[in-house]
C-alpha positions, 0 to 999 in steps of 0.5 A: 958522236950522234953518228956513233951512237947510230942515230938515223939522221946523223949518219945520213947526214954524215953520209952527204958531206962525204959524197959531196965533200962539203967541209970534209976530204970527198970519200965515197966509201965513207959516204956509202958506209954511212947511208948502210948505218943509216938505211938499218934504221929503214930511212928512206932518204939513205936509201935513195942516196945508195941506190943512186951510188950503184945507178951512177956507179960513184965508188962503186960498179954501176949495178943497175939491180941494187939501185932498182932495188935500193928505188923501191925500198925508198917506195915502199917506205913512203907508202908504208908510212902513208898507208900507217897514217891513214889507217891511225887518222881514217876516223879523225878526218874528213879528207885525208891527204899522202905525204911523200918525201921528195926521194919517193919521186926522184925513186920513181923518175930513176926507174923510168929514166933507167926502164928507158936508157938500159938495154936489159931493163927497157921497158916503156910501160913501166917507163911511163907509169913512173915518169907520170907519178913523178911529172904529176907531182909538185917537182920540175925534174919530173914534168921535164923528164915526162916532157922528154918521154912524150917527145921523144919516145912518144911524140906526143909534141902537145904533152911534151910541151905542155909539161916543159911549160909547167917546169918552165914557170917554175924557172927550171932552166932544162925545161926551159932549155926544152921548150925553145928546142921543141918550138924551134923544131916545131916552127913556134919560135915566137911564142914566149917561155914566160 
């Protein structure tokens, strides 16, 4: 009933348990259908989820422009939203801090993860400026990723471990994973993860 009355977290949550078929039959279609409704309503969550719908081509042909575009709404959003904060409180407060949802992050790591892995979009500076707001924020994904970007396509060994161990002691299992690999390789295999 919410759903058809078009309220915003109704028809994005409706859009998730058809994506992952949680209590109902799995249906792409419907699932994309629902993140559209909700995404109307400039919600920066549905956008995120579609965006990830043509970047990993679920239901759908991958097309990597409506995701990068779907990524930036879901961008835009959170720094319009901040933006709207500061400039309401900017007297009533000492200090102010941004809030940023967790798809604000993940929108930036897609972007530089996709600036990396696809031929017609490589970009290793916009790479880097995207896995830096995602590894410097309180996420684990982004330090492991920013971690796999200094290695790999900087070789920056000491970065790279230094952001495997900031995930790590959050008991993240692939930055962990990377860590062992990269001391192994590095000839540092009795240094502890802990």
């Amino acid at each position: 009933l919410s759903a058809m009355q078009n309220f915003t977290f109704a028809n994005n949550f409706l859009g998730y348990i058809y994506r992952t078929g949680k209590g109902v039959q799995q249906n792409y279609a419907k699932s994309k259908m629902h993140y559209e409704i909700a995404s109307r309503k400039y919600h920066a969550s549905s956008f995120y989820e579609l965006g990830s719908f043509y970047s990993n081509g679920e239901g759908v042909d991958v097309n990597i422009e409506k995701a990068i575009e779907c990524f930036l709404l879901v961008i835009k959003i959170n720094d319009e939203k901040n933006l709207e904060h500061y400039s309401r409180n900017f007297f009533k407060y000492d200090g102010l801090s941004f809030k940023f949802d967790r798809t604000y992050y993940l929108a930036y790591n897609n972007i530089g993860v996709i600036s990396l892995i696809e031929p017609s979009y490589f970009n290793i500076l916009k790479a880097e400026k995207c896995l830096k707001i995602t590894g410097f924020s309180e996420y684990c994904f982004g330090k492991n990723n920013l971690g796999v970007f200094y290695q790999f396509y900087l070789n920056k060994i000491e970065y790279a471990e230094h952001m495997y161990l900031e995930a790590s002691t959050k008991k993240f299992s692939l930055a962990q994973f990377n860590l062992g690999f990269l001391r192994e390789i590095e000839g540092k295999t009795d240094e502890s993860i802990d």
